[in-house]
C-alpha positions in Angstrom: 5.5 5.2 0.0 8.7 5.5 1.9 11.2 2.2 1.7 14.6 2.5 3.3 16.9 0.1 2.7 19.7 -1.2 5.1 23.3 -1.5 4.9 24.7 -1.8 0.8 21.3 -2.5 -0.7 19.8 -0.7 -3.2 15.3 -0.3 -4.4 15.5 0.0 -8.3 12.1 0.3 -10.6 12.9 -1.2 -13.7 12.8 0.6 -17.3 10.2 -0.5 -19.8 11.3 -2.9 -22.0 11.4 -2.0 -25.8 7.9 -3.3 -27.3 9.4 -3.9 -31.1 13.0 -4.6 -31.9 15.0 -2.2 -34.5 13.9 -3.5 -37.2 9.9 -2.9 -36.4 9.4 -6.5 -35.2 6.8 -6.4 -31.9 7.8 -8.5 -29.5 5.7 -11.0 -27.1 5.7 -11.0 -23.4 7.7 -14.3 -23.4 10.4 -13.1 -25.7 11.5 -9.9 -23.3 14.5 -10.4 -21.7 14.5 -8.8 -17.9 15.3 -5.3 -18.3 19.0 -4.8 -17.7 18.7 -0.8 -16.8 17.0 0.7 -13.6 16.0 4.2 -11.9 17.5 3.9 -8.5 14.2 4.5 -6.2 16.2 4.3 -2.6 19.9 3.7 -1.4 21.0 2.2 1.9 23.8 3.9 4.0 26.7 1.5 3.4 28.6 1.3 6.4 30.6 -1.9 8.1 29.7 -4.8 5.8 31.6 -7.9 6.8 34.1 -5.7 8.4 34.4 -3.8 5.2 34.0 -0.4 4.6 31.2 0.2 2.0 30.4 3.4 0.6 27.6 3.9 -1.5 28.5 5.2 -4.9 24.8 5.7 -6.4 22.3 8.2 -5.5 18.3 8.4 -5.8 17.7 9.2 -9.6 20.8 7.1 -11.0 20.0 5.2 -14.2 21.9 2.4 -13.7 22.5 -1.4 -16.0 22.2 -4.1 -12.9 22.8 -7.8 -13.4 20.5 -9.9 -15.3 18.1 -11.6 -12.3 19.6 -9.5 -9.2 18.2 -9.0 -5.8 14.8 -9.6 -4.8 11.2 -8.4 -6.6 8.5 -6.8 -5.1 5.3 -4.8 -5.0 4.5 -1.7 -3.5 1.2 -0.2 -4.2 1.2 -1.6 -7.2 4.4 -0.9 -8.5 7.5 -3.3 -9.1 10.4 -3.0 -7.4 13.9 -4.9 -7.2 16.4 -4.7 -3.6 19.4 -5.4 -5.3 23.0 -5.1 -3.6 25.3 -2.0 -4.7 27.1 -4.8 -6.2 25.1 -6.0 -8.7 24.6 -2.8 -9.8 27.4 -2.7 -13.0 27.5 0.5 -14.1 25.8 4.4 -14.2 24.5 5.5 -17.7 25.0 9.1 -18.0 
């Protein structure tokens, strides 16, 4: 699989969900939120965007928290993926 994404967009695979809550409680499919926190999969290459400069500041492997119901979902061999822009994209977790 090879995805390449233009301009300031961003492929993100989403990380599991937790299956029981602190406290032991397992949770059903319809109580899950939408994971917050992403591996980034694939960057664009920035560039002129509405005659602004954008430069990408994430990099294939990031774990990053993106905004609750960003971008766009899809499936590639299978697998779930989100094209979110490098703007919904809130912060890197180190």
């Amino acid at each position: 699989m090879n995805i390449k994404p233009l301009f300031d967009k961003v492929v993100v695979e989403s990380v599991q969900a937790e299956e029981k809550t602190a406290s032991g409680f397992i949770l059903t499919a319809a109580s899950k939120e939408k994971p917050q926190t992403c591996v980034v999969v694939a960057v664009g290459p920035g560039g002129m965007i509405d005659g602004k400069e954008v430069v990408m500041q994430v990099k294939v492997g990031d774990k990053v928290l993106c905004a609750n119901y960003a971008g766009s979902n899809f499936k590639v061999e299978g697998k779930e993926f989100t094209i979110i822009k490098q703007s919904d994209i809130l912060a890197i977790v180190e």
